[in-house]
MILO-943400 format. One record per residue (C-alpha): residue in one letter; x, y, z. Coordinates in steps of 0.25 Angstrom, whole numbers, plus 5000, padded with zeros to 4 digits. Layout:
REM residues N
R r    u    v    w
R a    X    Y    Z
...
This chain:
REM residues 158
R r    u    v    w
R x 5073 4914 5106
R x 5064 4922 5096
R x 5068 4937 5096
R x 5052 4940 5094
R x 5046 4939 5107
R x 5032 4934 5100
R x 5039 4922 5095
R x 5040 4911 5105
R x 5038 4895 5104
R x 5024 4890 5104
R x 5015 4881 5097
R x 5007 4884 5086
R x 4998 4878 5076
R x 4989 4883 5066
R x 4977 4883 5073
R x 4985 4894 5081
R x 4984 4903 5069
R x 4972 4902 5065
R x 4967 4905 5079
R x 4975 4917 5079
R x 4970 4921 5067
R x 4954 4921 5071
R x 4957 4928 5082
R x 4968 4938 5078
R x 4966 4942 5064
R x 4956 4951 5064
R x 4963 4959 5075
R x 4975 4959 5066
R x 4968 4964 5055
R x 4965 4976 5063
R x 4978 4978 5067
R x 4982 4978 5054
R x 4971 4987 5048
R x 4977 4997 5058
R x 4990 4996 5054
R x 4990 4996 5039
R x 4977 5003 5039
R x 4971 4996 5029
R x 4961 4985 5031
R x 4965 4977 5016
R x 4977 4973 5023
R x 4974 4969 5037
R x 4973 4957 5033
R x 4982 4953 5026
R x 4993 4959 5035
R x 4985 4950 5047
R x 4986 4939 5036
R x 5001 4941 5035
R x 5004 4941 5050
R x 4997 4927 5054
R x 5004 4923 5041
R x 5017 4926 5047
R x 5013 4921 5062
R x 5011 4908 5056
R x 5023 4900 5056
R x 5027 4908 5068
R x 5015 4906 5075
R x 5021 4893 5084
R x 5032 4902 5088
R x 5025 4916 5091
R x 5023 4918 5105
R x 5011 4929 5103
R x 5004 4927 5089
R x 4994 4939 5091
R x 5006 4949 5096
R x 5014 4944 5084
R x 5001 4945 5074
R x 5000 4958 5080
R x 5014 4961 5078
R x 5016 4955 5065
R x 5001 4964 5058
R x 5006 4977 5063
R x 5020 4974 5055
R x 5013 4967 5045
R x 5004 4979 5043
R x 5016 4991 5044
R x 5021 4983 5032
R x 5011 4984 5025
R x 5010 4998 5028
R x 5024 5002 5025
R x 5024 4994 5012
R x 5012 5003 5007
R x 5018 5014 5012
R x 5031 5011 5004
R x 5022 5007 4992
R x 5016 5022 4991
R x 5030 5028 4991
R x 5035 5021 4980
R x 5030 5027 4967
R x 5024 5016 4959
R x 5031 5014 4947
R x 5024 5021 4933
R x 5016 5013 4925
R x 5022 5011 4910
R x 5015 5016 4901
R x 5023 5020 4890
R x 5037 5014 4882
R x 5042 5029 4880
R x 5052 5033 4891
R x 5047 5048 4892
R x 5030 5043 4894
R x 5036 5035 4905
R x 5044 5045 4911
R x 5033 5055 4910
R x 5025 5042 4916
R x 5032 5040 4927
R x 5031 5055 4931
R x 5017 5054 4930
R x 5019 5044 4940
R x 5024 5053 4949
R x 5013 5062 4951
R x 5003 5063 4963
R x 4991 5055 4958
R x 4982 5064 4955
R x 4991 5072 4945
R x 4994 5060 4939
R x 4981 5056 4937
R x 4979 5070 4931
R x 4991 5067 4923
R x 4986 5055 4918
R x 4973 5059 4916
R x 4977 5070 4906
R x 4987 5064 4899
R x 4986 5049 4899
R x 4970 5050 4897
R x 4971 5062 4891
R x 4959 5069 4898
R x 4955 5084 4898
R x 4958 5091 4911
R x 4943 5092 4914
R x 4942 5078 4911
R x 4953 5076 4923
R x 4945 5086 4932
R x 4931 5075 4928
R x 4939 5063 4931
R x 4947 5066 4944
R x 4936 5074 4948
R x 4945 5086 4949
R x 4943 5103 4946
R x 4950 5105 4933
R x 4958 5114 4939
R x 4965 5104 4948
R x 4966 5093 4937
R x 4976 5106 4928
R x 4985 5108 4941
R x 4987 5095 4945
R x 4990 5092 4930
R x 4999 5105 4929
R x 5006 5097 4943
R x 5007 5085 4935
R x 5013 5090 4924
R x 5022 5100 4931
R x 5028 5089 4941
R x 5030 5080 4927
R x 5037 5090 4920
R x 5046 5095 4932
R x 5049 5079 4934
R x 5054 5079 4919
């Protein structure tokens, strides 16, 4: 006895799945673009969960409930890995052989994105302040306080 009750004993064949894919698809994508939120991977979540139904498809009971089941976890999934993905600091890139560059490297690293870009800007492509204000379309008064930050947050983290 299967503990899932959309499992059960019935025939199936391939023309079964293909069925339920015309006629069942396109409302999983749906489901899926509101799960995840984002369209790009609708598909391929919908794509994943008939994959999964298809050697079990002679033994489900309910193919649409368990597609329907089956794309809302699917989609969760893919929403807690992005989610796990953002919290995890991307490792520096290597740029340098000496030890303190890539320390001071990875600090940079650290920064909110638009100080590091202020930071990089400055000293990586070694442009002027109002050169920084032109490219990021900033006041030049906010490209020196967000470099002072920068700078500031580096030297307190050394």
């Amino acid at each position: 006895m299967s503990i899932d009750p959309l499992i059960g004993a019935r025939p199936a064949s391939g023309d079964d799945l293909a069925e339920l894919y015309r006629r069942h698809a396109r409302r999983r994508a749906g489901l899926a673009s509101a799960v995840t939120l984002d369209r790009s991977v609708a598909d391929e979540v919908v794509h994943d969960a008939f994959a999964g139904l298809a050697p079990r498809l002679a033994d489900v009971r309910d193919p649409v409930a368990y597609l329907q089941r089956s794309v809302v976890h699917l989609g969760i999934r893919v929403v807690r890995r992005r989610e796990r993905a953002r919290a995890v600091p991307r490792r520096p890139i290597e740029h340098a052989s000496i030890p303190e560059v890539g320390e001071l490297w990875a600090l940079v690293c650290t920064l909110p994105v638009q100080q590091r870009a202020v930071v990089v800007l400055r000293f990586w492509e070694d442009l002027t302040q109002d050169r920084i204000a032109e490219v990021l379309d900033l006041p030049v008064g906010t490209v020196k306080s967000t470099l002072h930050r920068a700078l500031r947050t580096i030297e307190e983290q050394l």
